[in-house]
C-alpha positions as CSV (number, residue, x, y, z in Angstrom):
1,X,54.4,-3.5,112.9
2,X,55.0,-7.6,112.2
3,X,52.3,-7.3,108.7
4,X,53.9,-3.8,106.9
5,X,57.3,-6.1,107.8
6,X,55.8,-9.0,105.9
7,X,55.0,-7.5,103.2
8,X,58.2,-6.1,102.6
9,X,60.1,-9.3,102.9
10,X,57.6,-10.4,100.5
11,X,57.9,-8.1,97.9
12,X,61.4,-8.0,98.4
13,X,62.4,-11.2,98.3
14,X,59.7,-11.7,95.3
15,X,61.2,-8.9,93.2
16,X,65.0,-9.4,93.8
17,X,65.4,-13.4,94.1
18,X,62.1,-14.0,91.9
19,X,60.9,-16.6,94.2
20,X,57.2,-16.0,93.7
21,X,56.7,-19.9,94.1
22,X,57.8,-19.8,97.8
23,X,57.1,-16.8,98.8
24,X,53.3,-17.0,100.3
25,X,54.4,-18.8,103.0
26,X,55.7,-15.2,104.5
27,X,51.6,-14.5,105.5
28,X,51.0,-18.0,107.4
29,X,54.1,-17.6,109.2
30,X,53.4,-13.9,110.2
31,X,49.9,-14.9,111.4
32,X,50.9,-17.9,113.7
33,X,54.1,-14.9,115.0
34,X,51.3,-12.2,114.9
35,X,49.1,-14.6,117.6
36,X,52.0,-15.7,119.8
37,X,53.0,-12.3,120.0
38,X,49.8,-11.5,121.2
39,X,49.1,-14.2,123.4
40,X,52.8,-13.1,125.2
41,X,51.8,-9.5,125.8
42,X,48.1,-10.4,127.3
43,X,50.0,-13.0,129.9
44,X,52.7,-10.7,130.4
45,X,49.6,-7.4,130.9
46,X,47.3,-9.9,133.1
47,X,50.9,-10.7,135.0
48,X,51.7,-6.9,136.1
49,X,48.1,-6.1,136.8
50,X,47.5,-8.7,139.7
């Protein structure tokens, strides 16, 4: 769910603001939220299972 949302902030903010300059820094972010995410649910799974 967090990439299809990335790439619609980025295509949305590159077609209606134009700020193609900035605008890559939409995929870093998503990654380093994409692996905290992830890291949150595994802790949170190994949590209820013991």
């Amino acid at each position: 769910m967090l990439w299809p949302l990335a790439t619609a902030i980025f295509l949305f903010t590159g077609f209606v603001y134009g700020r193609w300059d900035v605008n890559w820094a939409v995929f870093p972010i998503a990654g380093i939220l994409s692996g905290m995410f992830s890291n949150v649910y595994h802790i949170l799974k190994r949590k209820n299972v013991s």
